[in-house]
Predicted model as a PDB file, atoms N, CA, C, CB and O in Angstrom, pLDDT in the B-factor column:
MODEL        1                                                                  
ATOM      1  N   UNK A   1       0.837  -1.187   0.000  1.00 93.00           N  
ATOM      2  CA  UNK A   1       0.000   0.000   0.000  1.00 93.00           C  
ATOM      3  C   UNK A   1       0.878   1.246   0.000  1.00 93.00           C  
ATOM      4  CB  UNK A   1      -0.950   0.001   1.215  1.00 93.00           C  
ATOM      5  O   UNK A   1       2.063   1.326   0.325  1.00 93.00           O  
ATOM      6  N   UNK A   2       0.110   2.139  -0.403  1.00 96.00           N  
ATOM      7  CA  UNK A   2       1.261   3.827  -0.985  1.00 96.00           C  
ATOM      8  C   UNK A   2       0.225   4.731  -0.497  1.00 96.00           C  
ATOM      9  CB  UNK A   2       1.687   4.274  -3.205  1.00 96.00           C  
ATOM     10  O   UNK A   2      -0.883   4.853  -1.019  1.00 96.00           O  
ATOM     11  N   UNK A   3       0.802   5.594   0.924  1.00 97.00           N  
ATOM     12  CA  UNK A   3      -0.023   6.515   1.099  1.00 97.00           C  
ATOM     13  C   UNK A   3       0.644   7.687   0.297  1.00 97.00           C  
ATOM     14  CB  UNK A   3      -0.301   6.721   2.553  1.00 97.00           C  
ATOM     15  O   UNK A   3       1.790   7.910  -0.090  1.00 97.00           O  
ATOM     16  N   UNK A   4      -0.699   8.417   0.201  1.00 98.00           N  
ATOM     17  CA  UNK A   4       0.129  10.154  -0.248  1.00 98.00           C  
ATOM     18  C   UNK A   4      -0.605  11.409   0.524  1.00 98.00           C  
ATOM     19  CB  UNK A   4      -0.114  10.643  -2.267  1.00 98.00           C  
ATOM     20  O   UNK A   4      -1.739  11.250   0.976  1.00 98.00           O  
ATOM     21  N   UNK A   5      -0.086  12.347   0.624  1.00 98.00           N  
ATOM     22  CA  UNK A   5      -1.010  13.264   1.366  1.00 98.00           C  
ATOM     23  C   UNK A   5      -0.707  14.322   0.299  1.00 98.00           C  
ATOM     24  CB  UNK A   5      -0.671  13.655   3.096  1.00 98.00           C  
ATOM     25  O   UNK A   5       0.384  14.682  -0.142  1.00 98.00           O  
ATOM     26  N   UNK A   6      -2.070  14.769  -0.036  1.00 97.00           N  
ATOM     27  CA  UNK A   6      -2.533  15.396  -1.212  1.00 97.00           C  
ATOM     28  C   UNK A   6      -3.665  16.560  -0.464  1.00 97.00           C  
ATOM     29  CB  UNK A   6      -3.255  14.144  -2.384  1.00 97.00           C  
ATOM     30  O   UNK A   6      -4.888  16.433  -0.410  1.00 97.00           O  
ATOM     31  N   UNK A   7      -2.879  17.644   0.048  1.00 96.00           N  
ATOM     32  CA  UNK A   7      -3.058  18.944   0.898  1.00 96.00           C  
ATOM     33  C   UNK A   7      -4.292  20.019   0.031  1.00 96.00           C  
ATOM     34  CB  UNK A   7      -1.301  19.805   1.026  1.00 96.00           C  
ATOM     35  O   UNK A   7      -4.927  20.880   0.640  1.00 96.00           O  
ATOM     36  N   UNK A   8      -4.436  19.785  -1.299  1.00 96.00           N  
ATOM     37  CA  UNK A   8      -5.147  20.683  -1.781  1.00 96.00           C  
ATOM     38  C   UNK A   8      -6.333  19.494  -2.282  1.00 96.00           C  
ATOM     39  CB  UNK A   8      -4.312  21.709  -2.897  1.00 96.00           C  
ATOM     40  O   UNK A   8      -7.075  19.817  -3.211  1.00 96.00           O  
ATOM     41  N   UNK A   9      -6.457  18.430  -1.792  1.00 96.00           N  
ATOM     42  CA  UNK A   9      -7.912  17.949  -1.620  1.00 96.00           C  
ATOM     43  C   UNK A   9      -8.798  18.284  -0.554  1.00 96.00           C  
ATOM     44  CB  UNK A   9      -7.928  16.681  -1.567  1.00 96.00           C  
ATOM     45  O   UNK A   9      -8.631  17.736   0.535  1.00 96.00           O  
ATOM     46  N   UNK A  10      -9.911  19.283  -0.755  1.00 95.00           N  
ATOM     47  CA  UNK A  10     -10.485  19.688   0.255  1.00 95.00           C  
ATOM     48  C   UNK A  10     -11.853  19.178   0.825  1.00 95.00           C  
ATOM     49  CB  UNK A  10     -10.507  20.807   0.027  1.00 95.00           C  
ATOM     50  O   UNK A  10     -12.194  19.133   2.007  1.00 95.00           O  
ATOM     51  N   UNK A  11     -12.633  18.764  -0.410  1.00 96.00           N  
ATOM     52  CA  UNK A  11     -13.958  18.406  -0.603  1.00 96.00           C  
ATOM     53  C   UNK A  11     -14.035  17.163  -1.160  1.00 96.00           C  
ATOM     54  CB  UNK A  11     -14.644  19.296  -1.356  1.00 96.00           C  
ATOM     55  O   UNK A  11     -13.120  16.446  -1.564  1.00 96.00           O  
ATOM     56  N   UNK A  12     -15.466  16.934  -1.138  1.00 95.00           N  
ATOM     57  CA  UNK A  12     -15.871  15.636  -1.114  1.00 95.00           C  
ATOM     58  C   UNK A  12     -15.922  15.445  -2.866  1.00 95.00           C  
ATOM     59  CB  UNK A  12     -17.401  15.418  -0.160  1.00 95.00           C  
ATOM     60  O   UNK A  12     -16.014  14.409  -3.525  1.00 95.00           O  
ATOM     61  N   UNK A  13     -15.832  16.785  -3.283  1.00 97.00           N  
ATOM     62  CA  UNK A  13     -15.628  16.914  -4.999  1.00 97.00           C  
ATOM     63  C   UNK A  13     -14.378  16.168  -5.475  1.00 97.00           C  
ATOM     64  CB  UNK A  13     -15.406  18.583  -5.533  1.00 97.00           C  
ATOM     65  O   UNK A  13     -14.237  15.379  -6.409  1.00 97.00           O  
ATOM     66  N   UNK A  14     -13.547  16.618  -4.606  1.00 96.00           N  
ATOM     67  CA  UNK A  14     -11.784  16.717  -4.353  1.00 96.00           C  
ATOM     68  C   UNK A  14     -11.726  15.032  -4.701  1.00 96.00           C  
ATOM     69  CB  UNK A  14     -11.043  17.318  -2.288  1.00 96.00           C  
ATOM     70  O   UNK A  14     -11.167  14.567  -5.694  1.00 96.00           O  
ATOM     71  N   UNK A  15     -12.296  14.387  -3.854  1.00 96.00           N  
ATOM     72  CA  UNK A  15     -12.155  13.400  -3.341  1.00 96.00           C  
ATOM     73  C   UNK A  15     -12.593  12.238  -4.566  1.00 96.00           C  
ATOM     74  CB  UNK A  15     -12.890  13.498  -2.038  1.00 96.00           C  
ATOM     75  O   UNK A  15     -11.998  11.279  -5.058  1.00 96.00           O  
ATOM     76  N   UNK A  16     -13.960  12.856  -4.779  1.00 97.00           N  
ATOM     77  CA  UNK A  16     -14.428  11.495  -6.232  1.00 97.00           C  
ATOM     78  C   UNK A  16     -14.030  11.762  -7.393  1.00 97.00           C  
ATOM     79  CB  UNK A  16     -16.056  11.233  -6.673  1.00 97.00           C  
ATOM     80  O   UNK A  16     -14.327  11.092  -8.382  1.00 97.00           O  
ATOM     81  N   UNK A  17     -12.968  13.256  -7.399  1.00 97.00           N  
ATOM     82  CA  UNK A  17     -12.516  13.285  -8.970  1.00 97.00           C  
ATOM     83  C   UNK A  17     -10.532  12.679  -8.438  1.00 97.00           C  
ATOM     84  CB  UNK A  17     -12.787  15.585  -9.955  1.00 97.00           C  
ATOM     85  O   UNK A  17      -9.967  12.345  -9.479  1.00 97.00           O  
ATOM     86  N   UNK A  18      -9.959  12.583  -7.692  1.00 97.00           N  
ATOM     87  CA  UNK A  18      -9.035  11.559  -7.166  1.00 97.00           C  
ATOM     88  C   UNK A  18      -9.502  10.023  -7.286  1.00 97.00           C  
ATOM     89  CB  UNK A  18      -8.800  11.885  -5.695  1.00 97.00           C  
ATOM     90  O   UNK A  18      -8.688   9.289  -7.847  1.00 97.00           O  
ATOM     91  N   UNK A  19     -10.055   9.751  -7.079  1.00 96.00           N  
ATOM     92  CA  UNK A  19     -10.714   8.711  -6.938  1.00 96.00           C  
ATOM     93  C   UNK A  19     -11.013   8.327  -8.392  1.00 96.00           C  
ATOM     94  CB  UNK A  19     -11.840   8.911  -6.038  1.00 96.00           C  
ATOM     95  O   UNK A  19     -10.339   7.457  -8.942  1.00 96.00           O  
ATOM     96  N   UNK A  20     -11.617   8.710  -8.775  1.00 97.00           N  
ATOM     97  CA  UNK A  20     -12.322   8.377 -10.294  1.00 97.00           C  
ATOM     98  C   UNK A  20     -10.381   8.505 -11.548  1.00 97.00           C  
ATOM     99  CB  UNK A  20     -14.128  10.353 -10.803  1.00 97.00           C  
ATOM    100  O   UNK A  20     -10.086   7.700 -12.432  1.00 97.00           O  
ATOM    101  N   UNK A  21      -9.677   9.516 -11.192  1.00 97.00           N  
ATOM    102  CA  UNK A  21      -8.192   9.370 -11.586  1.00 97.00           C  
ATOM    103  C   UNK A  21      -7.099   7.992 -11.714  1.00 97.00           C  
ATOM    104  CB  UNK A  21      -7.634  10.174 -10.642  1.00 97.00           C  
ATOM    105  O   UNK A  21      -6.307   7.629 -12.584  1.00 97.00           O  
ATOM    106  N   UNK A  22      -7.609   7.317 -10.040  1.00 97.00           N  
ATOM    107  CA  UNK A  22      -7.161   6.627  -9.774  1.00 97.00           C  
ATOM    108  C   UNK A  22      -7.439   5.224 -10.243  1.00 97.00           C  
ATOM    109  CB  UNK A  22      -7.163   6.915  -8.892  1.00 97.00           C  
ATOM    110  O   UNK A  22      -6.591   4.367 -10.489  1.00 97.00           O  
ATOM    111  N   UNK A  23      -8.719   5.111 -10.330  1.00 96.00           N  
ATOM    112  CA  UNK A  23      -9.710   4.071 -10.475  1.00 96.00           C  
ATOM    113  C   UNK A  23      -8.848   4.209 -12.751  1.00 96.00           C  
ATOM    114  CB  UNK A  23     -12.131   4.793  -9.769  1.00 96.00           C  
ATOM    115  O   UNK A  23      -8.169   3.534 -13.525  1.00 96.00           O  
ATOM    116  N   UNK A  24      -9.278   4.994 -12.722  1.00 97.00           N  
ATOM    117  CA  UNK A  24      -9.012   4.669 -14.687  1.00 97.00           C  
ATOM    118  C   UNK A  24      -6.980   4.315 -14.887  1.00 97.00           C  
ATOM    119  CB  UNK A  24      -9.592   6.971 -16.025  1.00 97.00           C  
ATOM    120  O   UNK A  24      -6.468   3.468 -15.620  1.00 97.00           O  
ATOM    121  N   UNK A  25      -6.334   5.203 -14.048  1.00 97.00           N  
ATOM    122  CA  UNK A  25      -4.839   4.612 -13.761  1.00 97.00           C  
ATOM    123  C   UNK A  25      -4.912   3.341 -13.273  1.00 97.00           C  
ATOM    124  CB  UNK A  25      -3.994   5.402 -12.729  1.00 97.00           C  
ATOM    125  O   UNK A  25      -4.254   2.608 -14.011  1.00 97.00           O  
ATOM    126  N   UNK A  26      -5.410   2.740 -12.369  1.00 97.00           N  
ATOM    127  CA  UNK A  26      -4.938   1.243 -11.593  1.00 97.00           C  
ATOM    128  C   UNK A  26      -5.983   0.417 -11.362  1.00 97.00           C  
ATOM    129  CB  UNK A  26      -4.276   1.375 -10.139  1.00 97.00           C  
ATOM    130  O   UNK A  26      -6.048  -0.320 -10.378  1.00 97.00           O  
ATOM    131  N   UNK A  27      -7.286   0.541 -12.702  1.00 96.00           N  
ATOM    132  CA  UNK A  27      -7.781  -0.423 -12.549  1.00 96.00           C  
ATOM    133  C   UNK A  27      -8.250  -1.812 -11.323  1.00 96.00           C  
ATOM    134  CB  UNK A  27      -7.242  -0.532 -13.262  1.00 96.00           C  
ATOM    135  O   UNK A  27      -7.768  -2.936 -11.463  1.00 96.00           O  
ATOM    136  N   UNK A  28      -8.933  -1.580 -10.527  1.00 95.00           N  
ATOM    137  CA  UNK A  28      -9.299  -2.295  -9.688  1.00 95.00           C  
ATOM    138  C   UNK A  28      -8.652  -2.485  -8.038  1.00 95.00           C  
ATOM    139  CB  UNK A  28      -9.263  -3.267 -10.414  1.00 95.00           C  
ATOM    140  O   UNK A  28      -9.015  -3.236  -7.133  1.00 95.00           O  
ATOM    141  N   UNK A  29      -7.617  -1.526  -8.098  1.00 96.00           N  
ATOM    142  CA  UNK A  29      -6.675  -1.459  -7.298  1.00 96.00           C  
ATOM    143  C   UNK A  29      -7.853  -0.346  -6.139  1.00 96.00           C  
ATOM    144  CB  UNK A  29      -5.029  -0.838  -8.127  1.00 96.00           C  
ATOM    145  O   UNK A  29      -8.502   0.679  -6.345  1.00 96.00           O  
ATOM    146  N   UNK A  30      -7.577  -1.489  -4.597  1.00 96.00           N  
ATOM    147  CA  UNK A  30      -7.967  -0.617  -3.629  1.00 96.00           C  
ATOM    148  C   UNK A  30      -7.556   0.802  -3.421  1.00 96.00           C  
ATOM    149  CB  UNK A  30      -7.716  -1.169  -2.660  1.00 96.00           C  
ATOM    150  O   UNK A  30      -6.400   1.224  -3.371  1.00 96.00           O  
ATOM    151  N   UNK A  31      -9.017   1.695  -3.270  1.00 96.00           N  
ATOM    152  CA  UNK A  31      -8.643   3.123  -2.862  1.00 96.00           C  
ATOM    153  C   UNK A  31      -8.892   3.680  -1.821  1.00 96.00           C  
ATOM    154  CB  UNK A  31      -9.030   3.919  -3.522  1.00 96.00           C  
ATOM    155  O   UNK A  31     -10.040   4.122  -1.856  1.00 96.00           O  
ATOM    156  N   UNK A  32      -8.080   4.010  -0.335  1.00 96.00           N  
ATOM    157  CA  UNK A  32      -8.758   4.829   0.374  1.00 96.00           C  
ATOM    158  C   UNK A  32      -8.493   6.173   0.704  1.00 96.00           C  
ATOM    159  CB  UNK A  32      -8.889   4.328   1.258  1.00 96.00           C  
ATOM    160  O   UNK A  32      -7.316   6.518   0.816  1.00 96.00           O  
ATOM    161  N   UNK A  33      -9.613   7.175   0.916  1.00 95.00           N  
ATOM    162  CA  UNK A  33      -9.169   8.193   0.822  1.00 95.00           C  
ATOM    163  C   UNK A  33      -9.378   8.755   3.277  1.00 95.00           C  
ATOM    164  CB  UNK A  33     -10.291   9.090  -0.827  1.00 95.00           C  
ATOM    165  O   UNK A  33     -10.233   8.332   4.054  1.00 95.00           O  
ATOM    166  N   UNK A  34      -8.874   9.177   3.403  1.00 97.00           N  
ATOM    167  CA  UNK A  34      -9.082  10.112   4.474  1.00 97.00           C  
ATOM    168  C   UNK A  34      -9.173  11.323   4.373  1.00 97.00           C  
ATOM    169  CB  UNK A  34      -8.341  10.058   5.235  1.00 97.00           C  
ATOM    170  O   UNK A  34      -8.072  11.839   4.570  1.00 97.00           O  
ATOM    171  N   UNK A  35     -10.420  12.475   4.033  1.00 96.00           N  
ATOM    172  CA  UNK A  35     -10.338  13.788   3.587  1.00 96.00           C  
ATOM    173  C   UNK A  35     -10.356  14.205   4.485  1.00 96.00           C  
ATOM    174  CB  UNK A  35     -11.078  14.345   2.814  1.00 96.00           C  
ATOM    175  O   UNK A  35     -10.121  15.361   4.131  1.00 96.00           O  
ATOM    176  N   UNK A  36     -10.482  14.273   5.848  1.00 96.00           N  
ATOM    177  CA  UNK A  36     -10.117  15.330   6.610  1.00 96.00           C  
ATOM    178  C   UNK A  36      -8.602  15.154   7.005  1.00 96.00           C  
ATOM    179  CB  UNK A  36     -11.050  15.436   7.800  1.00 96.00           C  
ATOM    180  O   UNK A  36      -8.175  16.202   7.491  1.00 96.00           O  
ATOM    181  N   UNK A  37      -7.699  14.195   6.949  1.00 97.00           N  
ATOM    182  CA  UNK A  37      -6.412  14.233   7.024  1.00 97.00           C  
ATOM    183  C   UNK A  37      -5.388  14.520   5.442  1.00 97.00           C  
ATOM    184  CB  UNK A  37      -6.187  12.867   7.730  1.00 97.00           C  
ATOM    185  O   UNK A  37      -4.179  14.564   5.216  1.00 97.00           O  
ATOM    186  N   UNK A  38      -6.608  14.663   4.617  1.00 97.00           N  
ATOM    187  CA  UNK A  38      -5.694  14.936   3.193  1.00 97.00           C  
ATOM    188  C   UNK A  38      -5.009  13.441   2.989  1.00 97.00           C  
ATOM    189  CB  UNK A  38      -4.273  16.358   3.399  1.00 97.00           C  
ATOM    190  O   UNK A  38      -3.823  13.451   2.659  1.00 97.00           O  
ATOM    191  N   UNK A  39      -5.519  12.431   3.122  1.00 97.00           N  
ATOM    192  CA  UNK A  39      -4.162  11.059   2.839  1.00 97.00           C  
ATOM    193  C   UNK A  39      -5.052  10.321   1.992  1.00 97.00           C  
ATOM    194  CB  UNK A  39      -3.466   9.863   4.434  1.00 97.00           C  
ATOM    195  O   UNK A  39      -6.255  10.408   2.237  1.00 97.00           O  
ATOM    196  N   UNK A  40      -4.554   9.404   0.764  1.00 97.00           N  
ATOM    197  CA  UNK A  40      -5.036   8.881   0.276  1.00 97.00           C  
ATOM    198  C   UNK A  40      -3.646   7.684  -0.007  1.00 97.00           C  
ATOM    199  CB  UNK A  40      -5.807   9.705  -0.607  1.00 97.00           C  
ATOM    200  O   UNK A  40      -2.453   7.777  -0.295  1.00 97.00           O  
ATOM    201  N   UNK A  41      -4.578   6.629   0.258  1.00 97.00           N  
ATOM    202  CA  UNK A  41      -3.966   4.855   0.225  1.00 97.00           C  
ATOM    203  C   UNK A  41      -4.564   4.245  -0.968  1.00 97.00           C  
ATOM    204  CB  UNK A  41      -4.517   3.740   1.687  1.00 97.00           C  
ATOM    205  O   UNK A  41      -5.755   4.067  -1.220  1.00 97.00           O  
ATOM    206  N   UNK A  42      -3.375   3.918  -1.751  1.00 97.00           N  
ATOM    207  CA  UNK A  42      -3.726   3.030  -2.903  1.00 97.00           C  
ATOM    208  C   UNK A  42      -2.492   1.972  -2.600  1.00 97.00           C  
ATOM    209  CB  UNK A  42      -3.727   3.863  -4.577  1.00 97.00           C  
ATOM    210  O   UNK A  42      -1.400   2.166  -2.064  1.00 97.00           O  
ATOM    211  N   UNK A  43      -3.187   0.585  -3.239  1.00 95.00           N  
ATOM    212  CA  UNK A  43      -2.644  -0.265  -3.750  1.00 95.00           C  
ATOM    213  C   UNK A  43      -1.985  -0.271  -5.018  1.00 95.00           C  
ATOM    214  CB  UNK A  43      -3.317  -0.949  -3.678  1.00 95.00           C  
ATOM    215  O   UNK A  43      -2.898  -0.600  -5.775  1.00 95.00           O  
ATOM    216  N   UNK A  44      -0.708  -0.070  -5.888  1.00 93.00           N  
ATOM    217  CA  UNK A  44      -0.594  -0.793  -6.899  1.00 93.00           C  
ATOM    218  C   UNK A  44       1.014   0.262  -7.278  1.00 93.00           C  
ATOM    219  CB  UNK A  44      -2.180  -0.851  -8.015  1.00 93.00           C  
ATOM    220  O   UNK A  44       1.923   0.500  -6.483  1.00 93.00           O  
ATOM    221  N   UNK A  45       0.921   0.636  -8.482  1.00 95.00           N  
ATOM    222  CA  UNK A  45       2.460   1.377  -8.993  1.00 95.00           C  
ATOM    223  C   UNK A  45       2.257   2.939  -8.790  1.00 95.00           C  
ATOM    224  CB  UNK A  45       2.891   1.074 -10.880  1.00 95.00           C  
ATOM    225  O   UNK A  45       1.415   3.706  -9.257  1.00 95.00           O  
ATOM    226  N   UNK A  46       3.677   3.205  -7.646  1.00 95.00           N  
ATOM    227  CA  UNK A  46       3.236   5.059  -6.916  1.00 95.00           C  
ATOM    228  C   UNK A  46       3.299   5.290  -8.113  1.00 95.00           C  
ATOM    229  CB  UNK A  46       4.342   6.268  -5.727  1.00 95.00           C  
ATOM    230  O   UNK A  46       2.223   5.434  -8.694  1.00 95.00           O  
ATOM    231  N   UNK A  47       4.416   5.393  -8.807  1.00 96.00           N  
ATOM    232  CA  UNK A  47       4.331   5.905 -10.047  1.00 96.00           C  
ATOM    233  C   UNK A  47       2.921   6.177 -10.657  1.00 96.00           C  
ATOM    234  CB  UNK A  47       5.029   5.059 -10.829  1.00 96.00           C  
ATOM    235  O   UNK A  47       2.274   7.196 -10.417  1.00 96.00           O  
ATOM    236  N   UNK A  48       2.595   5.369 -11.305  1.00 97.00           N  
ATOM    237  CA  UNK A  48       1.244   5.625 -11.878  1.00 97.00           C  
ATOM    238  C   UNK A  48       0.263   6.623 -10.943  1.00 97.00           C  
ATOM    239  CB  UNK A  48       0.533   4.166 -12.070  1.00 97.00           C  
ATOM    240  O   UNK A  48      -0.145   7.754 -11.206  1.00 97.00           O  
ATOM    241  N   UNK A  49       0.077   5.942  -9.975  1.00 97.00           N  
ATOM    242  CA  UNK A  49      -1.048   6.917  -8.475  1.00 97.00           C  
ATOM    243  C   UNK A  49      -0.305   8.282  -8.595  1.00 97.00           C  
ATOM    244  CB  UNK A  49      -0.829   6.161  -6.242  1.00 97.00           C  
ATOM    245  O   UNK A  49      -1.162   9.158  -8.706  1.00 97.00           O  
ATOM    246  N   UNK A  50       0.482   8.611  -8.609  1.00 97.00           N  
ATOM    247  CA  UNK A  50       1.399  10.060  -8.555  1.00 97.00           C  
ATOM    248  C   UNK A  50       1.145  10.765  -9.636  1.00 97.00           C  
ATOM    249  CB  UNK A  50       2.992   9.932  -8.530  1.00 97.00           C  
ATOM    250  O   UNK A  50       0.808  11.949  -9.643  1.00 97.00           O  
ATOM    251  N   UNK A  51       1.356   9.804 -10.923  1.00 97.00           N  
ATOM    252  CA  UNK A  51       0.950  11.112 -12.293  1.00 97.00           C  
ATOM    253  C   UNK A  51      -0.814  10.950 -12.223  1.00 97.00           C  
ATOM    254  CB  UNK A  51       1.748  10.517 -14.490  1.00 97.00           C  
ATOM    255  O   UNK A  51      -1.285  12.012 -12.633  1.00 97.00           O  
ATOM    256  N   UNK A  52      -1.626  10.232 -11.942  1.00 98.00           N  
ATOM    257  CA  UNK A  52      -3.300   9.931 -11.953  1.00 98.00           C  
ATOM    258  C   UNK A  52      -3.679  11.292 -11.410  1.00 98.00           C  
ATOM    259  CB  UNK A  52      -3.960   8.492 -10.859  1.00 98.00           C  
ATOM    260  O   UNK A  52      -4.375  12.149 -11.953  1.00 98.00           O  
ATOM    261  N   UNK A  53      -2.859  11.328  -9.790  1.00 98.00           N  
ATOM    262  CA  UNK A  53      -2.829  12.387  -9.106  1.00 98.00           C  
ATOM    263  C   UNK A  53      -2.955  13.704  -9.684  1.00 98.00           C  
ATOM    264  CB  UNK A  53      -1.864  12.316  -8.506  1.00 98.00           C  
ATOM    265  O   UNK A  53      -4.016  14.323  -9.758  1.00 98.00           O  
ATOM    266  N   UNK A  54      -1.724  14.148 -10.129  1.00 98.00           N  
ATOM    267  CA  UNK A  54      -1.412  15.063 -10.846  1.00 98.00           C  
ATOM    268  C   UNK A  54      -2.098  15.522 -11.971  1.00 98.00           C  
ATOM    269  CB  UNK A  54      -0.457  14.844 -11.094  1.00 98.00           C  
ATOM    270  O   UNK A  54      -2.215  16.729 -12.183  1.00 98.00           O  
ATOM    271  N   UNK A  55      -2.544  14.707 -12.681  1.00 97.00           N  
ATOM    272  CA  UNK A  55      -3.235  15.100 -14.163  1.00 97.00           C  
ATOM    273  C   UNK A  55      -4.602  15.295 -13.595  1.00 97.00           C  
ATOM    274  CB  UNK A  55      -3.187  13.809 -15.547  1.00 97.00           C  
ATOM    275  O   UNK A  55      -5.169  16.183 -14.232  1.00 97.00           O  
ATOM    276  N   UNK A  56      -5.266  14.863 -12.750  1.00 97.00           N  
ATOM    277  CA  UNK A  56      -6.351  15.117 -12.002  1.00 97.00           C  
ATOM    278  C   UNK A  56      -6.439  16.619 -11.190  1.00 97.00           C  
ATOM    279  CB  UNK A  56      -6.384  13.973 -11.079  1.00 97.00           C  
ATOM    280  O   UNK A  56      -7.509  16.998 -10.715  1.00 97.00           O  
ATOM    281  N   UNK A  57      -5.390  17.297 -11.103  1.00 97.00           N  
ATOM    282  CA  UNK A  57      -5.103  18.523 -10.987  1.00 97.00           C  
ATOM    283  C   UNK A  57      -4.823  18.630  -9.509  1.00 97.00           C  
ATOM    284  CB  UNK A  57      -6.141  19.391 -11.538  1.00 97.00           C  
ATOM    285  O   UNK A  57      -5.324  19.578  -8.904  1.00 97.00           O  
ATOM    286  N   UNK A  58      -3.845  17.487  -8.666  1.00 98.00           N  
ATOM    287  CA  UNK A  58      -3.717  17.476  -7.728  1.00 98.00           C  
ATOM    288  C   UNK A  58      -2.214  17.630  -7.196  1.00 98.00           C  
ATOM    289  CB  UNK A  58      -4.369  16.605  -7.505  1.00 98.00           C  
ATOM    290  O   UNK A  58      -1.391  17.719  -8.107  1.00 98.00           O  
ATOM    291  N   UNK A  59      -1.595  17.689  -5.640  1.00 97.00           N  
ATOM    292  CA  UNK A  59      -0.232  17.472  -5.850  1.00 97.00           C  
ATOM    293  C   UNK A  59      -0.527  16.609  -4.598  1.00 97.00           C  
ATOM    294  CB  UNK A  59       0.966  18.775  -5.924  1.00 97.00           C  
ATOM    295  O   UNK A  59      -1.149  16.778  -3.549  1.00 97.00           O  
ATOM    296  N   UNK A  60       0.217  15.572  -5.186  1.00 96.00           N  
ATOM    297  CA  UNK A  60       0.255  14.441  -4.471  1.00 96.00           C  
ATOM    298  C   UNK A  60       1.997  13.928  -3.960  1.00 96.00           C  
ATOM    299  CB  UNK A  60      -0.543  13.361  -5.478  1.00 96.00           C  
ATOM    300  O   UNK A  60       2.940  13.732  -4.726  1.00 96.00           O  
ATOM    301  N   UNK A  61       1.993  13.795  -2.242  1.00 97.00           N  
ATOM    302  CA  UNK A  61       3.765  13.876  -1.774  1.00 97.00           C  
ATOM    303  C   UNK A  61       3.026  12.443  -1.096  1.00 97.00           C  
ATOM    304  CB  UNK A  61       4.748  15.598  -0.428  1.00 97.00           C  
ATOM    305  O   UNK A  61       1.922  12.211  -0.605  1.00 97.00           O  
ATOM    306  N   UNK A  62       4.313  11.601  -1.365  1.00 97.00           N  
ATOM    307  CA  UNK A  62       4.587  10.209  -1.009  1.00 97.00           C  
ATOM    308  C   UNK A  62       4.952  10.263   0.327  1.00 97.00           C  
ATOM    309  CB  UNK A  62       5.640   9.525  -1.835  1.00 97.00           C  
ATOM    310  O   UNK A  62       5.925  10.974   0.580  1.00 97.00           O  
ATOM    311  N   UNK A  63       4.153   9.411   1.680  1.00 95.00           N  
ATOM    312  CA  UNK A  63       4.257   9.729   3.110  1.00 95.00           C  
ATOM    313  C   UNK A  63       5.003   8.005   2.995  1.00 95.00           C  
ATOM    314  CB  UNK A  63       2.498  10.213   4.226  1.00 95.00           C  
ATOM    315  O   UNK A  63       4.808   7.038   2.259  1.00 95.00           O  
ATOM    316  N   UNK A  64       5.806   8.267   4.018  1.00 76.00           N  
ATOM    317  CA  UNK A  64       6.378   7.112   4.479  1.00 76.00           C  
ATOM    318  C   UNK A  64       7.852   6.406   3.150  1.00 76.00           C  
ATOM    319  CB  UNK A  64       4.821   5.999   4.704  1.00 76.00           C  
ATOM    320  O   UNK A  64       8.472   5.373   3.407  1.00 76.00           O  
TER     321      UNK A  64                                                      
ENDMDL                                                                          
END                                                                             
């Protein structure tokens, strides 16, 4: 699992357009998000979750 904390997700908007990024990058790969701590846990290649992130108009920093 790959957390990231992604500081300019604020809303629950924030959250299903990350989500929906992630879901078309890593295919079937578990997603969880925590929006009031800004952290989001995926399963699969950071790589990929990092640019999904990004092109989704997010900035996403690798915790741990």
């Amino acid at each position: 699992m790959i957390e990231f904390r992604v500081e300019d997700m604020t809303c629950g908007h924030c959250e299903k357009t990350v989500k929906a990024a992630l879901a078309d990058a890593l295919p079937g790969a578990p997603v969880t998000v925590d929006l009031a701590r800004h952290r989001i846990t995926v399963d699969g290649d950071a790589e990929k979750a990092a640019v999904a992130i990004a092109e989704a108009g997010y900035t996403a920093v690798r915790v741990g």
